[in-house]
N, C-alpha and C positions, 0 to 999 in steps of 0.2 A: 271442844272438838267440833269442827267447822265442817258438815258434810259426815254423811252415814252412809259411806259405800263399805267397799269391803276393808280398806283401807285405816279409814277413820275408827270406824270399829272397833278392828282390832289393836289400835292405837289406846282405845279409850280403855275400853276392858283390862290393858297391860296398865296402865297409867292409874285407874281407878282403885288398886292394891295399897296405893302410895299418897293419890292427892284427890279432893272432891272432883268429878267431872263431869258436864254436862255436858250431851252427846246432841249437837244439833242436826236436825236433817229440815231439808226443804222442804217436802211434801209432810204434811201434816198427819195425813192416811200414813204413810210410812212409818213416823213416831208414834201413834197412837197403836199401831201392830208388834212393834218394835219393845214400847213398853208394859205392854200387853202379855206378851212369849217371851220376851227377852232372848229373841232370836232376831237377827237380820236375814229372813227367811230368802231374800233375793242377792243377796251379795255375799252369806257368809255364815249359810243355813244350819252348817252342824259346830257354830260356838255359838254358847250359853253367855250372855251378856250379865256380867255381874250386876248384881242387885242394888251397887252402889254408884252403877252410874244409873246419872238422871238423863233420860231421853225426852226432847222440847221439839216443837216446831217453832217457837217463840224465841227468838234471836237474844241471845245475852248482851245484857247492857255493858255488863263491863267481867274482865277475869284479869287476874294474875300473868295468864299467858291463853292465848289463841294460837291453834292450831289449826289448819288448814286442810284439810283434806279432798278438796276437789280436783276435779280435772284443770289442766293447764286452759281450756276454754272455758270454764264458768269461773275462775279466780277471781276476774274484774267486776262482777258481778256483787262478792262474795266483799269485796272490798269497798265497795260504795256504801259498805256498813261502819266503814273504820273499826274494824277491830286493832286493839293495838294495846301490847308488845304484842309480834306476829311471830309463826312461825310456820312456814307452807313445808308442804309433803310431796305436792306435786312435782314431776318430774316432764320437760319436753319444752316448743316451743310454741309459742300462742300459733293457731294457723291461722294463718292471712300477714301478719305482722312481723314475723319471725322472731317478737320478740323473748326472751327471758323472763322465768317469772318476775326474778329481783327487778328489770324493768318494769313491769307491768305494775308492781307496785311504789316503785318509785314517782310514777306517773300520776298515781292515783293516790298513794296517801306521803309522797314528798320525799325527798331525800335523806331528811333527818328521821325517818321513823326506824323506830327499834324494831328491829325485823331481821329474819334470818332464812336459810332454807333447811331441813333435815331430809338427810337422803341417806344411801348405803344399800348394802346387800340383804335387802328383806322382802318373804312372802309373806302376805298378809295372813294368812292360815298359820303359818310356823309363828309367827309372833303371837297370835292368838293362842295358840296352844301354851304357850309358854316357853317352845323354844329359845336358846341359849341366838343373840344377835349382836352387829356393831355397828353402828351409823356412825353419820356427822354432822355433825350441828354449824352451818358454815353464817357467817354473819360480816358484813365490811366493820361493824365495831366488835372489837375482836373481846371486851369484855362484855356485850351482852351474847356473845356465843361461847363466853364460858359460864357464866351465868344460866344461860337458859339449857345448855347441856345439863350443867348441875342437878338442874329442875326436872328433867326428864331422864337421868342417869339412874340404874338402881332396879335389884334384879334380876334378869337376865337378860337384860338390855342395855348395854356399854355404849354409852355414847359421848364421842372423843369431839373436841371443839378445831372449827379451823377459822381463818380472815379471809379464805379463800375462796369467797361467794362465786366468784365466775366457773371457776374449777369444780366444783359440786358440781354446778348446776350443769355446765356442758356435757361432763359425763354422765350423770345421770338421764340426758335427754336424748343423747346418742348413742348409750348402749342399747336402747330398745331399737332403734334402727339395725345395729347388729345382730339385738335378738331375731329377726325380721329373716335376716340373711343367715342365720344359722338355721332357723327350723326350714327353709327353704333346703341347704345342705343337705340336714339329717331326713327330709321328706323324701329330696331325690336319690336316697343311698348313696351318698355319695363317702360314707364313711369317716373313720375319726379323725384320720391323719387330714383329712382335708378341711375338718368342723376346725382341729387345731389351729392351721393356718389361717383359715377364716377369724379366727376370735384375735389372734395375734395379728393380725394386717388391720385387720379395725379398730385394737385397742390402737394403731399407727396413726389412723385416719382420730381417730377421738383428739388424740395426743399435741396432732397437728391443726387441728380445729380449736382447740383450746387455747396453745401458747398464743396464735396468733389472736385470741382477743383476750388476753393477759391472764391466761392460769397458769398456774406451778405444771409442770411435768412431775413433781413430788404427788400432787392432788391426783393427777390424772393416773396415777400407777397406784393410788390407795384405794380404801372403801368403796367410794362413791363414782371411781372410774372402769380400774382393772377389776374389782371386786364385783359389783354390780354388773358389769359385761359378764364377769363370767356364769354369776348365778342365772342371768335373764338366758344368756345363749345355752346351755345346758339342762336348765332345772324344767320339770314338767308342768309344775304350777306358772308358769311365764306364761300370759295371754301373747304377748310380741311373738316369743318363737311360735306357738301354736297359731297364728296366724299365718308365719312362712309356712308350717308343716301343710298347710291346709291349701296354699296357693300353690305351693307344687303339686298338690294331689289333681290340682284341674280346677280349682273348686271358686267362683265370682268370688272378689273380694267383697261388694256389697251384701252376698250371703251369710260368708263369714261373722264378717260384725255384726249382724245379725243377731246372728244363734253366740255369739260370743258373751253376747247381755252383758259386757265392761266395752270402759274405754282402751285401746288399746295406744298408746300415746304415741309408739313409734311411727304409726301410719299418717299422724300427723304431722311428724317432725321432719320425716325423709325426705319431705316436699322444702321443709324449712331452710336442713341443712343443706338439699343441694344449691339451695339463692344463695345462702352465706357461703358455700365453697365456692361456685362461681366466680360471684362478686368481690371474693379475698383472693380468689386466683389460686386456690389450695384443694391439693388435687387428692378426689376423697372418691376411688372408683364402685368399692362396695358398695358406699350409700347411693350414688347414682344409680346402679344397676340397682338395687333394692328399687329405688323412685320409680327407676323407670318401669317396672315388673306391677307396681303400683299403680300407676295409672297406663297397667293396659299397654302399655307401647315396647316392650319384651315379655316373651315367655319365660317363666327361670328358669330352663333349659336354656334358651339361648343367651339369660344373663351369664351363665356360669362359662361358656362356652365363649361369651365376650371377653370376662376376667381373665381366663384361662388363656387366651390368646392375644394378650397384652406383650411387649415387648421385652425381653429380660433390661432387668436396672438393677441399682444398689438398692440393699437395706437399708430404709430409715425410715 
């Protein structure tokens, strides 16, 4: 496991019941506290790190299967180690680049590496705990993403295999932008019937983001699209929504992430997906107004109040 945030973690500790795993983090200080308490006292304080993962600051030379847990900006980083068969966690899109992780590692360890993405409906705390979950395991060879599902299947952890790398990975990256614009909602009371709306006009916008750069509309309405939206917009443990909640209350975004002490990946992404809706001519007005709320250039009051007085059209 590549990266010891909260993420990796509880990844490892779920995985460690089943297969040997060594829990790598970058900082050194980190792993040596880490292995120490057997607590991830900054990411993930009140789970007990099973005794049978090994925590390293010393990079593994080789495993079975690598997993990835970093942020969608440190991935390239993370790869100039070649680990490989891959398998990244992260969800969003590089910022500056716009691109996709599966890009980012295509670029870097080539086209034919065995690599996949796993994503779906999960808090990192509820997986640690043990909680009951279902991801996806999405890979372009569609046997080593049943394969490396297999590998990681088992438990209370269901995870289903798809070929549909793009479609993961879009909506995994653009439901936290959602999330972004639902705690925004529930910050400005704006109530349920309108959170509803909001989550169904995004999963629209995800939907339309997606097909046009070649995912299923099957992908984008399962786990890792409709499912995912809806955990990130709703659930409390969501750092995305809690960043809306926080930007309606008045409150600098640079404060926020701050006292947030995580990456929050939608706030990178909003930037991303407004160039690709632009640029593809696909018209995606939540995430706009989210952007633009983000860099300062609307208040959410007067994003909502933009959305709201958009012109009536059809459904789709």
């Amino acid at each position: 496991m590549l990266g010891a945030g909260a993420w990796g973690t509880a990844i490892a500790s779920v995985l460690a019941a089943r297969h040997e795993v060594t829990l790598w983090a970058r900082d050194p200080a980190q792993a040596d506290g880490m292995a120490r308490t057997r607590r991830n006292q900054r990411y993930l304080p009140n789970i007990e790190i099973p005794p049978q993962v090994k925590v390293s600051a010393d990079f593994p030379a080789s495993a079975d299967l690598f997993l990835a847990a970093t942020p969608v900006a440190g991935l390239t980083d993370v790869l100039r180690k070649k680990p490989a068969p891959l398998v990244w966690l992260c969800k969003g899109f590089e910022p500056g680049t716009g691109l996709l992780p599966h890009q980012i590692v295509e670029q870097v360890l080539g086209a034919g590496a065995r690599c996949g993405a796993l994503s779906g409906p999960s808090f990192a705390e509820e997986v640690a705990r043990g909680l009951p979950c279902a991801l996806t395991l999405a890979a372009r060879d569609a046997g080593f993403a049943r394969e490396a599902a297999a590998l990681l299947h088992g438990g209370r952890m269901r995870v289903y295999f798809s070929a549909d790398l793009v479609g993961v990975e879009v909506g995994g990256a653009v439901k936290n932008v959602m999330a972004i614009a639902a705690g925004i909602c529930d910050g400005l009371g704006l109530g349920h019937n309108a959170r509803a709306a909001l989550i169904t006009r995004g999963l629209a916008e995800i939907a339309r983001l997606g097909v046009a750069m070649g995912a299923s509309t099957e992908t984008i309405f399962g786990l890792t699209g409709a499912g995912d939206l809806i955990l990130t917009a709703t659930g409390d443990l969501s750092r995305n929504r809690r960043v809306g909640l926080q930007l309606a209350q008045g409150l600098p975004l640079a404060k926020i992430l701050h006292d947030l002490g995580h990456v929050a990946e939608g706030v990178h992404s909003a930037r991303e997906v407004t160039k690709l809706a632009q640029a593809r001519g696909i018209d995606m007005p939540v995430t706009q107004a989210v952007n633009a709320v983000l860099q300062a250039k609307l208040t959410p009051k007067a994003a909502v109040e933009q959305l709201l007085s958009r012109d009536p059209k059809p459904e789709r």
